[in-house]
N, C-alpha and C positions, 0 to 999 in steps of 0.2 A: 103789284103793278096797278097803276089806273090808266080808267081808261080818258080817253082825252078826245074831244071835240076840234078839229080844224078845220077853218074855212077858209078853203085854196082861193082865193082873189089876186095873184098874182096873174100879170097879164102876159108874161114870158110862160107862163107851165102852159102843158097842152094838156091839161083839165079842165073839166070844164069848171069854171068860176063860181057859180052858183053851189055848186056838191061841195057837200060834208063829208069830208074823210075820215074816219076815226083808225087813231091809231095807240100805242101802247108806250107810256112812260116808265122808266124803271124808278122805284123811291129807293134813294139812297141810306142804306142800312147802315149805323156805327156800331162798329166791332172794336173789342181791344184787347185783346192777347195777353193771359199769362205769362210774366217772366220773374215769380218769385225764386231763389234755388229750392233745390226738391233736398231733403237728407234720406237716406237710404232706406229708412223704415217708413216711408211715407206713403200713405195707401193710395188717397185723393190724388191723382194726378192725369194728366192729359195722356190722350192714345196714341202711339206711335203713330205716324204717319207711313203710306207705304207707297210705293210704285205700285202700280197692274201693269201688267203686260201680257199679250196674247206672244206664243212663241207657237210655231208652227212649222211644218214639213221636216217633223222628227219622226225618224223610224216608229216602227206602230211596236216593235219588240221595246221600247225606251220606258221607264217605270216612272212614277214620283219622285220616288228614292235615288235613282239617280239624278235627277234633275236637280234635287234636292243637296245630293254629294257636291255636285259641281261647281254650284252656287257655293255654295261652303266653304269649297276649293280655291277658288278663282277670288272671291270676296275676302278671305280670312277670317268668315266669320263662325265664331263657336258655338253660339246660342240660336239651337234652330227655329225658335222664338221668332227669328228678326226674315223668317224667310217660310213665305206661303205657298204650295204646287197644287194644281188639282188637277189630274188628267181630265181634258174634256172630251166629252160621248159625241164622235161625231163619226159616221160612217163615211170609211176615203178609204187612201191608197200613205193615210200618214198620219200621222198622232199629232196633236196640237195639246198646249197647257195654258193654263191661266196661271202665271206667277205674278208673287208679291213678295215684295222684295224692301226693305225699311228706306226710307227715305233719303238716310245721307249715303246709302249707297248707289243713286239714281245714275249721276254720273258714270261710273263706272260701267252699269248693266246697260245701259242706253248706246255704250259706245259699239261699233260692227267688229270690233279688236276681241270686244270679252266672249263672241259665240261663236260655236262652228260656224265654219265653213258649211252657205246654202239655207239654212235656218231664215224662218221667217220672222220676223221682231218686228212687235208694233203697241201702240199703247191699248189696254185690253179695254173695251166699247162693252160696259155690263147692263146700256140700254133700260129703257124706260118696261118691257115688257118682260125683263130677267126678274127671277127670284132672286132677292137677297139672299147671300149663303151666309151662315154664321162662319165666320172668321177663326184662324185658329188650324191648323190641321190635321184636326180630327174627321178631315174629310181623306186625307192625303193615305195611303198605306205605307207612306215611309217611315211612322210611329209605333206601329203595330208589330212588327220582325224584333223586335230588339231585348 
């Protein structure tokens, strides 16, 4: 961003005319996106993309691993790879998670069709003053029983 000098001379603003306002431009960045095909043995390649989603006012007896089953269920998907849970530590009267979920199935999880009845669905806010978690669900205990 720069920052940018204006000087309000406009005789309709209720500013006063002589003040300098500064205010903030954005520079536009060119980006351009990989679309070679990949072949199967291919290492280099881009990250999945994922949904977050905060899910809340689930029973406090409700696990990972089940969150984890569901998602699996509902989705048809066999590679737990493509699906993140991690119960969050919050003292209440109800469990909440942070799920991540692979991108082309956003649709689906987004809809009020694919969750119980009552459950709270919202996009998950991991805010400017959260630790980054390493990804992966080596945090999840739904890996760990098996």
């Amino acid at each position: 961003m720069h920052d940018v000098m204006h000087l309000s001379g406009d005789s309709n603003s209720h500013h006063d005319p002589n003040k300098i306002s500064k205010y903030k431009t954005q520079k536009h960045k060119r980006q351009t996106t990989g679309s070679a095909p990949m072949k199967d043995g291919d290492i280099f390649r881009a990250k999945s993309r994922k949904i977050w989603l905060f899910v809340g006012r689930v029973e406090l007896e409700v696990r990972e691993l089940d969150v984890l089953n569901y998602i699996k269920e509902k989705c048809n998907i066999s590679n737990e790879a493509e699906i993140t849970v991690k119960k969050l530590s919050f003292e209440g009267r109800s469990a909440s998670f942070r799920v991540g979920v692979q991108f082309k199935h956003s649709e689906q999880v987004n809809s009020s069709d694919f969750w119980p009845e009552g459950l709270v669905i919202r996009r998950f806010n991991f805010g400017k003053n959260t630790t980054k978690l390493t990804n992966t669900n080596e945090h999840c205990d739904c890996h760990q029983n098996k």
